[in-house]
C-alpha positions in Angstrom: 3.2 11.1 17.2 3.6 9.4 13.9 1.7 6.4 12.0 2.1 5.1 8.4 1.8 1.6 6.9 3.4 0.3 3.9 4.8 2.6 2.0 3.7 4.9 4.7 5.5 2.8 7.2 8.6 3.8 5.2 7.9 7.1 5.0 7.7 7.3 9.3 11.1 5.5 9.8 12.2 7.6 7.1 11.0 10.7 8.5 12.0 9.9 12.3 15.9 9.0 11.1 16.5 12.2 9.1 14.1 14.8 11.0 15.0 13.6 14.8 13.6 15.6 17.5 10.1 16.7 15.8 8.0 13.8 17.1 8.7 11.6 19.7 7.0 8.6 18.9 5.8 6.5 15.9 4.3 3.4 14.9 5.2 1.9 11.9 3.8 -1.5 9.9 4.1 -3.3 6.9 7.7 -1.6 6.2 9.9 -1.2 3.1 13.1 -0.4 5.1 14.9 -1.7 2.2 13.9 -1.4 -1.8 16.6 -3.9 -2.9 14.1 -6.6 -1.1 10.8 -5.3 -2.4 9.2 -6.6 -5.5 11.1 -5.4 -8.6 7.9 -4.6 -10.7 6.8 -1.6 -8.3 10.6 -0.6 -7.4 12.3 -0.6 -10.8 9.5 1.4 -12.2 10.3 4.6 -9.6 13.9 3.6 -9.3 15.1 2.0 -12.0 17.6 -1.0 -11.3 20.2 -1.3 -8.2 22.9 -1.3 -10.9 21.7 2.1 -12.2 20.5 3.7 -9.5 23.1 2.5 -6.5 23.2 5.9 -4.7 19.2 5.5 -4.7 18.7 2.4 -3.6 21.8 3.4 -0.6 19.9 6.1 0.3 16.9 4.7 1.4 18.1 1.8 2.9 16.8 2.4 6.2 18.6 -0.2 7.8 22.2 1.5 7.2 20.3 5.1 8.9 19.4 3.1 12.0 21.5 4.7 14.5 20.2 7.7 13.6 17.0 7.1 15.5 16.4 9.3 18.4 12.5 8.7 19.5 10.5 5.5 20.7 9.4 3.6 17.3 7.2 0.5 17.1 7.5 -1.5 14.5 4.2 -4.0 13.4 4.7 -6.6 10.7 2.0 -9.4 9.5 3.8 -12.7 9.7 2.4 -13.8 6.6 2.8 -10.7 4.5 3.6 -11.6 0.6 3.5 -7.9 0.0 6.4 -6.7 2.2 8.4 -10.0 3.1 8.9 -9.7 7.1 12.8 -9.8 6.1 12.5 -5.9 6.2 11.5 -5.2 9.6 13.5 -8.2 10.9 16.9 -6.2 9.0 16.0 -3.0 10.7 16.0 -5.0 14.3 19.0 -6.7 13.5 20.9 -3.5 12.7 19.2 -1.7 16.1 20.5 -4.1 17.8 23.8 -4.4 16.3 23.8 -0.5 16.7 22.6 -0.7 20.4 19.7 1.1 19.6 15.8 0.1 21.1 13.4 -0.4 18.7 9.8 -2.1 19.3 8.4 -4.9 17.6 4.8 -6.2 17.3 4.6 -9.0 15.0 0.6 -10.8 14.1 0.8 -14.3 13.1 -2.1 -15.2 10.9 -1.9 -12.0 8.6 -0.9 -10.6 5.6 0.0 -6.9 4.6 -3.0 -6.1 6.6 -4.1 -6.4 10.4 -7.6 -7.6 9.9 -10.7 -9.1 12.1 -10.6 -8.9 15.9 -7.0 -8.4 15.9 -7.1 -5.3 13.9 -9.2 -3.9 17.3 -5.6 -5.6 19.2 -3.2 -3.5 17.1 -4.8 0.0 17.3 -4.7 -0.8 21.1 -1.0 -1.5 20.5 -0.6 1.7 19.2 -2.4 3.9 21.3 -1.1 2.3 24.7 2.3 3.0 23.0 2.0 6.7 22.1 0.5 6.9 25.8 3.9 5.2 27.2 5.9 7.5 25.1 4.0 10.7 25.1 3.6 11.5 28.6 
């Protein structure tokens, strides 16, 4: 099993699309599945622009790896998030879907880039009652 928010939440789609068959399940929230939509500030300082580093940006577009998916993955996004516009993780379910490929998606009205309060209790739930669908 596998769980990483943020840039974290890249890393597990990242790691579960090029490393297929080592875990089975993840849960991933608040996602950067594509740096050409994430605030130029923090990207352009590790990646420099799209116009000088195209094969960079290409290769972490997770969106264009999704077929390569092979285990269960949840996806969680905050509705309101400023930090990580929901645009990414509604891209990545637009290209499963286009791809035929299941993906899960938890989304939390009311929040940001965080799940916080009495619904943060509701999404480790989520998660756990996932990995126990998935894992058995």
């Amino acid at each position: 099993r596998l769980v990483g928010w943020s840039f974290g939440g890249f890393n597990t789609i990242h790691f579960m699309l090029n490393h297929t068959g080592i875990f089975k399940a993840a849960g991933a929230g608040g996602t950067v599945t594509d740096w050409s939509y994430y605030e130029i500030m923090y990207t352009e300082r590790y990646m420099d622009t799209h116009q000088e580093n195209p094969q960079g940006y290409a290769s972490t577009d997770l969106t264009s790896q999704v077929d390569k998916l092979k285990g269960k993955l949840l996806l969680i996004h905050g509705l309101q998030d400023p930090v990580v516009v929901q645009q990414h993780s509604v891209r990545f379910v637009r290209a499963a879907i286009d791809k035929n490929i299941q993906v899960d998606y938890m989304i939390y009205p009311g929040h940001e880039h965080n799940v916080r309060g009495k619904d943060r209790a509701h999404l480790y739930q989520k998660v756990t009652d996932y990995f126990m669908q998935n894992l058995k």
